[in-house]
PASEBA-1860 file (N, C-alpha, C; in nm, 3 decimals):
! residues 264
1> XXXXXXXX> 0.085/-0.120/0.000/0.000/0.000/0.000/0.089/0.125/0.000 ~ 0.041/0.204/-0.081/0.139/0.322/-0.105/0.115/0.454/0.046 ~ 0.228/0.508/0.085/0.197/0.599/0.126/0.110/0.706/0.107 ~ 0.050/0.769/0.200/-0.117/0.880/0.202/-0.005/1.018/0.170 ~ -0.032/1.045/0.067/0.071/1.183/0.048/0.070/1.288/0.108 ~ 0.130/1.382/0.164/0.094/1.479/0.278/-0.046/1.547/0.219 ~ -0.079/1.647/0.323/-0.231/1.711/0.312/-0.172/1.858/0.238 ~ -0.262/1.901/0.213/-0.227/2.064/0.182/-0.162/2.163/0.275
9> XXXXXXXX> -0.280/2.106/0.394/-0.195/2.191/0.536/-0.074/2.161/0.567 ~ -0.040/2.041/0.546/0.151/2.017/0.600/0.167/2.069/0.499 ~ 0.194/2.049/0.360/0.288/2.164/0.266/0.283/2.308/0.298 ~ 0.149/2.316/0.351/0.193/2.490/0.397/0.284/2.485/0.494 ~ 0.260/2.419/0.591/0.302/2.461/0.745/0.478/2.442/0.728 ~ 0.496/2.326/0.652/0.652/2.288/0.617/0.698/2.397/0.572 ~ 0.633/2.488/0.464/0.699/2.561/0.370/0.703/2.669/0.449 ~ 0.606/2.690/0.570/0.652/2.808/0.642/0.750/2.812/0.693
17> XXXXXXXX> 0.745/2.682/0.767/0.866/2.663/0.860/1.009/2.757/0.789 ~ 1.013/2.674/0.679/1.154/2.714/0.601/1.173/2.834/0.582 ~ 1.031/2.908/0.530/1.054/3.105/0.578/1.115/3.124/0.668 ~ 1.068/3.098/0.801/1.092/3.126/0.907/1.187/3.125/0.968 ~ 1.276/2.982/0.920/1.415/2.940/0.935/1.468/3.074/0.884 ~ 1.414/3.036/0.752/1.579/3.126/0.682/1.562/3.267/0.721 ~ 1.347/3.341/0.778/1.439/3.483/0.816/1.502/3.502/0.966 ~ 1.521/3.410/1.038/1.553/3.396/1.131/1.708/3.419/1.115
25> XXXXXXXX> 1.740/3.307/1.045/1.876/3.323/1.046/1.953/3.463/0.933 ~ 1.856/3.491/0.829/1.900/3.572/0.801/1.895/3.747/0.890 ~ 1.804/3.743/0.981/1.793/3.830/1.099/1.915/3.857/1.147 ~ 1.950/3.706/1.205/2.087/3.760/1.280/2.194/3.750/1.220 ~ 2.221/3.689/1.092/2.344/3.766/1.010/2.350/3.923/1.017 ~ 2.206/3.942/1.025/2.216/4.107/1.012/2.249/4.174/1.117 ~ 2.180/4.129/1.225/2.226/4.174/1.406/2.382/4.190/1.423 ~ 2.449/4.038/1.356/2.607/4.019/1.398/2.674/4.134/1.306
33> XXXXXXXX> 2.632/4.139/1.189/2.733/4.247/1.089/2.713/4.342/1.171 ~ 2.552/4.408/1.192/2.577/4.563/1.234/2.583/4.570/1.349 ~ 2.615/4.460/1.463/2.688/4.500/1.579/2.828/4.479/1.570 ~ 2.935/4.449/1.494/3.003/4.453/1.525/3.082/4.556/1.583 ~ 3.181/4.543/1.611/3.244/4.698/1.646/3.408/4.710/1.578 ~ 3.390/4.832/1.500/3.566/4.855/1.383/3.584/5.018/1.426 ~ 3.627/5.027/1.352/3.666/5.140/1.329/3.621/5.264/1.288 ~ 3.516/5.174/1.218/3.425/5.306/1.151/3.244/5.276/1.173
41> XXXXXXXX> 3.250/5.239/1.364/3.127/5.224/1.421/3.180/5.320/1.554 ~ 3.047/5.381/1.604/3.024/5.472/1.707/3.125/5.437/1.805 ~ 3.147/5.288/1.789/3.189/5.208/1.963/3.320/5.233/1.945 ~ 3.374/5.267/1.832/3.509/5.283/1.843/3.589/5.405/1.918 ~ 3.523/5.516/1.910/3.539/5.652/1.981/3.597/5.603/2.114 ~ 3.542/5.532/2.203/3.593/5.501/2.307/3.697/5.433/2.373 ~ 3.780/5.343/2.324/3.950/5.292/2.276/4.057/5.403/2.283 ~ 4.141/5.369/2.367/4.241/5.435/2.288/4.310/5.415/2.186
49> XXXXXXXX> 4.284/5.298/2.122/4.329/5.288/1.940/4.247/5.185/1.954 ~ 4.179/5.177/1.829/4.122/5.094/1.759/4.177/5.097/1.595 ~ 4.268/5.014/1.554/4.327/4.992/1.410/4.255/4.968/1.292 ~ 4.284/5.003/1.205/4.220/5.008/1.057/4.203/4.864/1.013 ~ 4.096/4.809/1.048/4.099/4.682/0.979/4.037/4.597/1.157 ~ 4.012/4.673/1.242/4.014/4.585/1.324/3.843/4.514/1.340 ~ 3.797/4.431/1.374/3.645/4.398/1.390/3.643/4.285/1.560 ~ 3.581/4.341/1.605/3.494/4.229/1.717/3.395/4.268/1.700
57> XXXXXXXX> 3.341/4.087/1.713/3.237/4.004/1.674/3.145/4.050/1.761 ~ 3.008/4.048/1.739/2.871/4.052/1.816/2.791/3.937/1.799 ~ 2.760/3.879/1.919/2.722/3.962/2.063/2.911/3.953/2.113 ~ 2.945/4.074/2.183/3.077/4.103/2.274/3.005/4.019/2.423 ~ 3.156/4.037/2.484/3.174/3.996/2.583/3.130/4.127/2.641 ~ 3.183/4.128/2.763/3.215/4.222/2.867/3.304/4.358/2.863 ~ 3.314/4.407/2.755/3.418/4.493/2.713/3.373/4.647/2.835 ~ 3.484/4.667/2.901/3.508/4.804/2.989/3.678/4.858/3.001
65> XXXXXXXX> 3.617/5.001/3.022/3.802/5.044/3.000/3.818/5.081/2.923 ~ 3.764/5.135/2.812/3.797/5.100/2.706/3.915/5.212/2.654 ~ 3.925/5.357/2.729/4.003/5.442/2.713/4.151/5.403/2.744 ~ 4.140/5.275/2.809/4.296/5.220/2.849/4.322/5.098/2.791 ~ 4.203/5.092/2.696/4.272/4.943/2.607/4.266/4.991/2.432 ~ 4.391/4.908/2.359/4.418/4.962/2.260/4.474/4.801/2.176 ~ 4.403/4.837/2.045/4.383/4.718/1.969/4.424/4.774/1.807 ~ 4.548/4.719/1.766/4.620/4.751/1.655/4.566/4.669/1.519
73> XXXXXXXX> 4.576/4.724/1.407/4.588/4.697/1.304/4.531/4.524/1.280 ~ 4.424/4.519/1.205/4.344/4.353/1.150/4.382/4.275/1.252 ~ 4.366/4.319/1.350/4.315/4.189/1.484/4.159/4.196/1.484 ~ 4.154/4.066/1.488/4.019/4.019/1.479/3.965/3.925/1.601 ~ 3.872/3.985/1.660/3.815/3.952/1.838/3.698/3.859/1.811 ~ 3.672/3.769/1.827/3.569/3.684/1.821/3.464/3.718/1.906 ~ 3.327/3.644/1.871/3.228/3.680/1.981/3.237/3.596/2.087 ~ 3.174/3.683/2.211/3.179/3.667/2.321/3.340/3.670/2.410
81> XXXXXXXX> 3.380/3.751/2.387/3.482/3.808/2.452/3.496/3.902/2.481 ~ 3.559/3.902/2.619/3.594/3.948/2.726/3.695/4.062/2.743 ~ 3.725/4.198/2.690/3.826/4.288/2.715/3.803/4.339/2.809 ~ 3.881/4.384/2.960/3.867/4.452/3.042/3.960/4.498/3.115 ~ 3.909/4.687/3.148/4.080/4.713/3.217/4.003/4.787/3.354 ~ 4.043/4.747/3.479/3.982/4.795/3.599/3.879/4.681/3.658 ~ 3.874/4.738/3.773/3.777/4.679/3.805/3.596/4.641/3.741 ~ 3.541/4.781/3.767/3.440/4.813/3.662/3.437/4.911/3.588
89> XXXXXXXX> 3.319/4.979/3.506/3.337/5.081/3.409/3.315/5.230/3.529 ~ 3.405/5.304/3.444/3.398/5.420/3.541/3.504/5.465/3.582 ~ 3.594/5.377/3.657/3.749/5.403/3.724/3.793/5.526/3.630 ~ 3.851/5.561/3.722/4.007/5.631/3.621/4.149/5.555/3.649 ~ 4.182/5.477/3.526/4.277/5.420/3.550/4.428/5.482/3.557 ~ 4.421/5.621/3.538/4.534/5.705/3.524/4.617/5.695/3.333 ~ 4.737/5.709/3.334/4.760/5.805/3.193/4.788/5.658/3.111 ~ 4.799/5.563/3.130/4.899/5.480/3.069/4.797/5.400/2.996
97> XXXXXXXX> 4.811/5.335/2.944/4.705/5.200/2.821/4.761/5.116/2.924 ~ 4.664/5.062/2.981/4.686/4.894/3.010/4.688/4.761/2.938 ~ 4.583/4.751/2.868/4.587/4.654/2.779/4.613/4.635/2.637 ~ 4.714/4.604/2.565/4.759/4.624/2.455/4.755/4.540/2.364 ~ 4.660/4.519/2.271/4.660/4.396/2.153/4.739/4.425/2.026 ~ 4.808/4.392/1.985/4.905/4.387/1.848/4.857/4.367/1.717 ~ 4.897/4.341/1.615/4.857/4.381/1.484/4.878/4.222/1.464 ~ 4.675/4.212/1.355/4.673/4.080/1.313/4.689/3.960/1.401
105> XXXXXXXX> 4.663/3.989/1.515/4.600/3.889/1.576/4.440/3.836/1.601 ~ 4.436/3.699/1.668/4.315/3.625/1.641/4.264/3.592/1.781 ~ 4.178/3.636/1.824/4.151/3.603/1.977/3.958/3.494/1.954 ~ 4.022/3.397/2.009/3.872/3.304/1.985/3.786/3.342/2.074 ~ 3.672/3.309/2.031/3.550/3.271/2.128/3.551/3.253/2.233 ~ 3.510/3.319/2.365/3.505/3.308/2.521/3.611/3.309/2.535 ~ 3.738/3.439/2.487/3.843/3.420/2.556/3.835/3.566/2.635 ~ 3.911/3.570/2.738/3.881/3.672/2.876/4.018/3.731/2.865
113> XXXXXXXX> 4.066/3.813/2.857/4.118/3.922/2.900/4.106/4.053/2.935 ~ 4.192/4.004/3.099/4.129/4.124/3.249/4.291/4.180/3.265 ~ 4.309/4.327/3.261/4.353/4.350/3.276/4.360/4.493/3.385 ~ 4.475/4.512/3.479/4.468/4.594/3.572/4.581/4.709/3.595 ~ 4.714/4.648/3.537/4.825/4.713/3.520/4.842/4.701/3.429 ~ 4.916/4.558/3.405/4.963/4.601/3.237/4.990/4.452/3.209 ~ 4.910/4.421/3.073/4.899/4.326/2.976/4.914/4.369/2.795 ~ 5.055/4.350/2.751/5.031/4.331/2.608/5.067/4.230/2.557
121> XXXXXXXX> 5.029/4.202/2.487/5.055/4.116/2.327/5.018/4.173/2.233 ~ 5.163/4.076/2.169/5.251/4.084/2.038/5.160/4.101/1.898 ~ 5.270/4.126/1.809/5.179/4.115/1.682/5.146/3.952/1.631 ~ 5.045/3.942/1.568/4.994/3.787/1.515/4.975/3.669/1.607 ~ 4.966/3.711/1.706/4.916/3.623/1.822/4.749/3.568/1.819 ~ 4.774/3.427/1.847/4.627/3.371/1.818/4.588/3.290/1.953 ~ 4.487/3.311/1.944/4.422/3.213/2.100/4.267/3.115/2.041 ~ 4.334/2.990/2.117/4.185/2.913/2.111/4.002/3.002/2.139
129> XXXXXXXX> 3.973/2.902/2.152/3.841/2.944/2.261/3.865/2.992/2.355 ~ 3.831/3.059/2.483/3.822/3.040/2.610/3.911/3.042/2.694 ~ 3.982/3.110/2.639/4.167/3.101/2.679/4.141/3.248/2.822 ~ 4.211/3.249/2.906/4.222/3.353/3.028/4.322/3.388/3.019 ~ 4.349/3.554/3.012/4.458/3.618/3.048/4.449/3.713/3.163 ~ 4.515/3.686/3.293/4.473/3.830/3.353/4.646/3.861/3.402 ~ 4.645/3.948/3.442/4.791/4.029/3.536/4.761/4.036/3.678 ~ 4.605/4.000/3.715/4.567/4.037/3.923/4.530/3.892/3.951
137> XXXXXXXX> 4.571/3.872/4.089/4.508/3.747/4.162/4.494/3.825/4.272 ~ 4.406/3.760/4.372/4.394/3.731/4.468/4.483/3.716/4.569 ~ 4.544/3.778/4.699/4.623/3.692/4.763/4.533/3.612/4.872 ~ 4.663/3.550/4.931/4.576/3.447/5.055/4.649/3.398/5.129 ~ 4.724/3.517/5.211/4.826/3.476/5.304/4.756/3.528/5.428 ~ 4.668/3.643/5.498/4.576/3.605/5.593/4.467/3.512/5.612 ~ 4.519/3.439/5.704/4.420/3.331/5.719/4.313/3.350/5.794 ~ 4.292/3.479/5.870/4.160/3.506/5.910/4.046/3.572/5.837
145> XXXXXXXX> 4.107/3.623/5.683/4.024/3.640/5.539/3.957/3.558/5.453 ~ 3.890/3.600/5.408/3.830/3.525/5.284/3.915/3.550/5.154 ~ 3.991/3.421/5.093/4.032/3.482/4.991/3.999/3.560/4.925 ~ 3.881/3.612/4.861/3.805/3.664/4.782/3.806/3.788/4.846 ~ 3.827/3.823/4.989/3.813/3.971/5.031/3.932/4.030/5.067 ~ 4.051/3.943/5.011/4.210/4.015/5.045/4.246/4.060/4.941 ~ 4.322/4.164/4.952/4.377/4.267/4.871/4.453/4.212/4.778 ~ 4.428/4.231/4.603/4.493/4.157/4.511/4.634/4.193/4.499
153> XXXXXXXX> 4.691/4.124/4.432/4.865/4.176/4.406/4.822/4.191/4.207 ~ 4.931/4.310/4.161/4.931/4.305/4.048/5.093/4.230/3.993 ~ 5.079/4.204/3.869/5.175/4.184/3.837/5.201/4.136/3.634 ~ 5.270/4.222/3.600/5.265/4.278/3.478/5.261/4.105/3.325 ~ 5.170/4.121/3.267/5.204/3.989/3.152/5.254/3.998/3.015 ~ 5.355/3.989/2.961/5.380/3.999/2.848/5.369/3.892/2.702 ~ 5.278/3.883/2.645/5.308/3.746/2.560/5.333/3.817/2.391 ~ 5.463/3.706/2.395/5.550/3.806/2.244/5.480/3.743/2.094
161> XXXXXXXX> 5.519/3.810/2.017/5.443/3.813/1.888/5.520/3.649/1.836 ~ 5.386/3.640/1.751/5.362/3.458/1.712/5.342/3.363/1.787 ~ 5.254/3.399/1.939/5.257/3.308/2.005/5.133/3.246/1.958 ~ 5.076/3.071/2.024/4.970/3.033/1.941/4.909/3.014/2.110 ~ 4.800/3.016/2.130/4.772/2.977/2.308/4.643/2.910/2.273 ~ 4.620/2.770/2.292/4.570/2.666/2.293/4.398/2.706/2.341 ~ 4.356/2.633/2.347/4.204/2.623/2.407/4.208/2.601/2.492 ~ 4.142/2.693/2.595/4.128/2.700/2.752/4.235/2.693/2.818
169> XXXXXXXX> 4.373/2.749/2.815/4.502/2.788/2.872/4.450/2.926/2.964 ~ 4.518/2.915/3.071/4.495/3.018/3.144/4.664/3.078/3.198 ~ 4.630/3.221/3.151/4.780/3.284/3.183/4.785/3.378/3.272 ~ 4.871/3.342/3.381/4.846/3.365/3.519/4.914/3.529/3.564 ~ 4.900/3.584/3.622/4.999/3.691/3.625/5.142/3.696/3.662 ~ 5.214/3.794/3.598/5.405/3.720/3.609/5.451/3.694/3.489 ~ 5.360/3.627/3.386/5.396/3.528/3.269/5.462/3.611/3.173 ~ 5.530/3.569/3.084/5.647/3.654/2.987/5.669/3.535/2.947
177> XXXXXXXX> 5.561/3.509/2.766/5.622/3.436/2.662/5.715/3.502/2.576 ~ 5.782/3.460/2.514/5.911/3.496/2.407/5.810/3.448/2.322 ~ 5.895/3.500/2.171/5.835/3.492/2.049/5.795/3.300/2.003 ~ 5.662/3.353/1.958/5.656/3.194/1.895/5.675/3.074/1.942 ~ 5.582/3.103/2.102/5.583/3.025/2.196/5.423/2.922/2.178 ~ 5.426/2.807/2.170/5.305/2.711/2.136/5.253/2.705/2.281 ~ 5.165/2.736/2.311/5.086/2.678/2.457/4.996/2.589/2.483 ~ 5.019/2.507/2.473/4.915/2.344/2.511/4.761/2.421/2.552
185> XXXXXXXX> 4.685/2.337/2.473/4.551/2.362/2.538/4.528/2.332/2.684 ~ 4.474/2.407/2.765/4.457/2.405/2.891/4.580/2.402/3.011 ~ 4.635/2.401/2.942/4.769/2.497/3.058/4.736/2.561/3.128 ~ 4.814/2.559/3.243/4.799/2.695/3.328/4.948/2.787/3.413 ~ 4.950/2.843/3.271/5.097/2.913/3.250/5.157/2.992/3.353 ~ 5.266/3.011/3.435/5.308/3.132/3.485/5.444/3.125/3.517 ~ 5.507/3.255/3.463/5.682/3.245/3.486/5.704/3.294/3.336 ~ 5.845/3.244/3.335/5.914/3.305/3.167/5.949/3.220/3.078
193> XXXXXXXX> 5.951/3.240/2.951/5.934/3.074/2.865/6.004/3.110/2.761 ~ 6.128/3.056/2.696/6.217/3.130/2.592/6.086/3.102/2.428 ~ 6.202/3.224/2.391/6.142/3.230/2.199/6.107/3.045/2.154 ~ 6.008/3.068/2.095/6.053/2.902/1.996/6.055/2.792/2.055 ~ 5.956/2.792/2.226/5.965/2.673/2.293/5.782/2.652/2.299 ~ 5.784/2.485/2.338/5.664/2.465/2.319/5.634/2.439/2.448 ~ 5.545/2.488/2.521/5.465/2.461/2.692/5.345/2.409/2.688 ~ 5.326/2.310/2.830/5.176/2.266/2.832/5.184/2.218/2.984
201> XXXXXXXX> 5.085/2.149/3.030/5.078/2.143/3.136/5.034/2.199/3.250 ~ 5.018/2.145/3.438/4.956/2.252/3.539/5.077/2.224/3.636 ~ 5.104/2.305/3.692/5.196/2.436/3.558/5.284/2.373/3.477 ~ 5.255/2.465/3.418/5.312/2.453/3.254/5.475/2.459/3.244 ~ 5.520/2.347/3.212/5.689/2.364/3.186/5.700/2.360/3.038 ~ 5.829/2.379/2.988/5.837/2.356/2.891/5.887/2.194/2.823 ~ 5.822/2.173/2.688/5.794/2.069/2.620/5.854/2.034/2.542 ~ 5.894/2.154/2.448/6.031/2.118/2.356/6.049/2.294/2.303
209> XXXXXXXX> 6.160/2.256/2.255/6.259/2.446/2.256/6.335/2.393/2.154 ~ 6.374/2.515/2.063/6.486/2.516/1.965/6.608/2.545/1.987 ~ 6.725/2.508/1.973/6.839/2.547/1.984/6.912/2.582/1.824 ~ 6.956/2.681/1.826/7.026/2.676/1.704/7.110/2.615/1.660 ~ 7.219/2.542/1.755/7.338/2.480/1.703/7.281/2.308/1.687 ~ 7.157/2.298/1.768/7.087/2.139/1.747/6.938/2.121/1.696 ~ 6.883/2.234/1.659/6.788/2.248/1.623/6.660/2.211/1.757 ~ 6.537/2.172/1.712/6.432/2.125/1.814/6.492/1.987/1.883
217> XXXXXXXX> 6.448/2.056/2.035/6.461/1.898/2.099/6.344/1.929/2.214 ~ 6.362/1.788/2.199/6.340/1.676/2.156/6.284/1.712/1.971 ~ 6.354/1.607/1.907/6.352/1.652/1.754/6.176/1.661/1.706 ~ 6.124/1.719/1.583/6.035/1.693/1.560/6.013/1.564/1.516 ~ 5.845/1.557/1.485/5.846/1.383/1.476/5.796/1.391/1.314 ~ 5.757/1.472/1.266/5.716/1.513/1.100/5.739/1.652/1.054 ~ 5.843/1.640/0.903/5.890/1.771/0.882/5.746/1.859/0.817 ~ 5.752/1.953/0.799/5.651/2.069/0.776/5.586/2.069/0.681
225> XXXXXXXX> 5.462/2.080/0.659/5.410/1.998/0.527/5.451/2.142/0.410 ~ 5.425/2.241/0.432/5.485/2.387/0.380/5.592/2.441/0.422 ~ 5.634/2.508/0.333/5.758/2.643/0.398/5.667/2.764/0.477 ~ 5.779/2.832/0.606/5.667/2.923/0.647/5.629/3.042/0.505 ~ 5.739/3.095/0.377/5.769/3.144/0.294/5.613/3.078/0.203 ~ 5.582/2.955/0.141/5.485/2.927/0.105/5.339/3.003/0.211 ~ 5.346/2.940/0.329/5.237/3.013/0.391/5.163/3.086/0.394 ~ 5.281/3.204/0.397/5.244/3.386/0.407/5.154/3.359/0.229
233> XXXXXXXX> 5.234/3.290/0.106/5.206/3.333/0.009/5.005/3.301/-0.008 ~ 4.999/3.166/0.075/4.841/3.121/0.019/4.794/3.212/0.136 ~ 4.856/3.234/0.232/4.765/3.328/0.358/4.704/3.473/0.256 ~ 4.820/3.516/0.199/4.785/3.626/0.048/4.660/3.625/-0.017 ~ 4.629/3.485/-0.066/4.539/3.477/-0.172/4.430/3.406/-0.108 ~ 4.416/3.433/0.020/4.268/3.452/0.060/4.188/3.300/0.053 ~ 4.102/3.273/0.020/4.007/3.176/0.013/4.078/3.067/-0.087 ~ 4.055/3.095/-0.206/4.189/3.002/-0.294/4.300/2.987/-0.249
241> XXXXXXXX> 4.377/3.018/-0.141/4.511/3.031/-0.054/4.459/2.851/0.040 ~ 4.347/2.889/0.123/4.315/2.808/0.214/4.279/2.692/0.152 ~ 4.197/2.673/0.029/4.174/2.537/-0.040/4.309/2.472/-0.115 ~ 4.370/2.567/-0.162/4.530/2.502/-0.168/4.581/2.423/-0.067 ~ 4.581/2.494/0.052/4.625/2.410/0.194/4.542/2.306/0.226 ~ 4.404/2.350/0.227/4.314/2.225/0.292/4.338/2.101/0.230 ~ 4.313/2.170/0.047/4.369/1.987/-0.082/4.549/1.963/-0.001 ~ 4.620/1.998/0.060/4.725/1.947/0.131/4.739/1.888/0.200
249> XXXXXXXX> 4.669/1.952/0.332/4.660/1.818/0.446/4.569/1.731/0.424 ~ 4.471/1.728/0.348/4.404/1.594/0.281/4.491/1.520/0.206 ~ 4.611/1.531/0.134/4.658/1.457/0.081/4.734/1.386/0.159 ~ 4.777/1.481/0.257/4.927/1.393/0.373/4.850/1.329/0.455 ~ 4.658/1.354/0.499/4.663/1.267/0.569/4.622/1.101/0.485 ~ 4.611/1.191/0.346/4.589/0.980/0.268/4.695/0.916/0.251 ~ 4.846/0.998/0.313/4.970/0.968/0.206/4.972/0.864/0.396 ~ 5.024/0.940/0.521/4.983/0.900/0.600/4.909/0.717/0.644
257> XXXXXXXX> 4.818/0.758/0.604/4.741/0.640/0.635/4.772/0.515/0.517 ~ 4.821/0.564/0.387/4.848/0.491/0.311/5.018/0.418/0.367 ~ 5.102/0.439/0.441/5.183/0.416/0.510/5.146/0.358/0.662 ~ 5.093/0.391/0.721/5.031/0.328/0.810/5.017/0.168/0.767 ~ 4.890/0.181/0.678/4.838/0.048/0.595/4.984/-0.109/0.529 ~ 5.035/-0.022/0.500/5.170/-0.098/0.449/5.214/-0.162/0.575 ~ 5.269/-0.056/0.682/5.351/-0.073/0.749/5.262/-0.187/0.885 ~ 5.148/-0.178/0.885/5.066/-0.310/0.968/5.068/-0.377/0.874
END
């Protein structure tokens, strides 16, 4: 027996649905474009630099301070993040920029940076999701206090340009990465970490570091599927740049597994 073919009323009600979908979602394409916040939106006035090219995503985080935080050249802030300098909005934090973002960097989704004295990073610095940066803790050396009601200590964070900081790493105050430092997802970083070394861990030591006269050690375990020189070039050409790369690591991972296969 053949199926009873829908009624008239489900083809309507279906076909609404799909209106509805799509103005829904086309709604908030529109919400996210025209909230964002650049350079050449109202919200920018309030920064002490906001760079040519720069965009965070809407819906924002928590953004306050904003006269003491300063965000350079095509860094791009994901939604739901967190910029903050002071306690709350209002303070006068006095003459100096506290928080300093660099040129062409990538800050993911739910990542928090609180800043109170002084936090910058580098140029081209990228962060997972959810990643924490602050410069204040808490102390908790009276023991007749509540941690939470003793007087914080500051203490200044520096993380240098090309660093990559993992998903959900938290960088503690004190911390000073060197250039082109890899940070394990979920670390919880604090102290000083040379150029060109890789960290992970609670707390975070280091994992492997370059030496010039021996190269990486512990050695790498697979050479680079590109030159960094290739990189920059498909990073250039935009969308056709990235499907060049993507048809790449699809190939190494069939070349990969096609070695694997042999070798069991």
């Amino acid at each position: 027996m053949s199926p009873k073919p829908p009624s008239l009323r489900h083809l309507l009600r279906d076909r609404a649905r799909r209106e509805i979908h799509k103005a829904v979602h086309r709604g908030w394409e529109w919400v996210q474009r025209h909230g964002e916040i650049t350079p050449h939106t109202p919200g920018n006035r309030r920064f002490a630099h906001l760079g040519e090219g720069v965009c965070i995503g809407f819906p924002v985080g928590s953004i306050y301070g904003e006269p003491w935080i300063s965000i350079d050249d095509h860094t791009l802030v994901g939604t739901h993040v967190t910029i903050s300098a002071g306690f709350v909005p209002g303070l006068d934090l006095g003459p100096d920029t506290i928080v300093k973002i660099g040129k062409s960097c990538s800050l993911g989704r739910g990542t928090h940076i609180v800043g109170h004295q002084s936090i910058e990073i580098g140029d081209d610095v990228f962060t997972g999701p959810n990643v924490y940066i602050t410069d204040q803790n808490h102390t908790y050396a009276d023991l007749a206090t509540p941690v939470g009601r003793q007087w914080p200590e500051n203490n200044p964070v520096v993380i240098g340009s090309g660093c990559w900081i993992g998903t959900g790493a938290i960088i503690l105050p004190g911390t000073r990465l060197g250039r082109n430092v890899a940070v394990a997802g979920g670390a919880v970083v604090r102290g000083e970490f040379p150029d060109h070394s890789v960290i992970g861990g609670v707390p975070a030591k280091v994992l492997r570091s370059y030496d010039e006269s021996e190269g990486w050690k512990p050695p790498l375990r697979n050479t680079p599927l590109i030159s960094l020189d290739e990189l920059a070039a498909l990073s250039v050409d935009g969308l056709a740049g990235l499907q060049i790369l993507q048809d790449k690591l699809r190939e190494e991972a069939q070349l990969n597994e096609t070695l694997r296969e042999e070798a069991g």
